[in-house]
C-alpha positions, 0 to 999 in steps of 0.5 A: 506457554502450552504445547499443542499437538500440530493437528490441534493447531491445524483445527485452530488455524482453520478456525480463525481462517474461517473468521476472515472477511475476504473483500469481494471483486468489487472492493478489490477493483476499486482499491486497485484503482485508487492506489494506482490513481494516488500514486500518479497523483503523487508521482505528478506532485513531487514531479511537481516539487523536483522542478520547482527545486531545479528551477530555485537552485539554478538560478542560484547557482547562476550568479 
């Protein structure tokens, strides 16, 4: 593996940092909000699935 000098490894750091592509407010914003809405969508469906199994299990266990 070749050594490089750490201001030489600064320059090459700087270099591919340059070629990053930020995303922009927007993109950011809309991400943000699908998140938030797939995680209560999820929320809600194993909410969903936990009373259905609580349901089964006790009128299982009443006999």
């Amino acid at each position: 593996m070749a050594v490089t000098n750490p201001l030489q490894f600064m320059q090459q750091v700087r270099a591919e940092v340059s070629k990053v592509v930020w995303p922009t407010r927007r993109e950011t914003m809309i991400t943000t909000v699908m998140v938030f809405v797939m995680a209560f969508v999820f929320a809600l469906f194993f909410f969903g699935v936990d009373q259905l199994v609580q349901f089964i299990l006790n009128i299982i266990l009443a006999f």
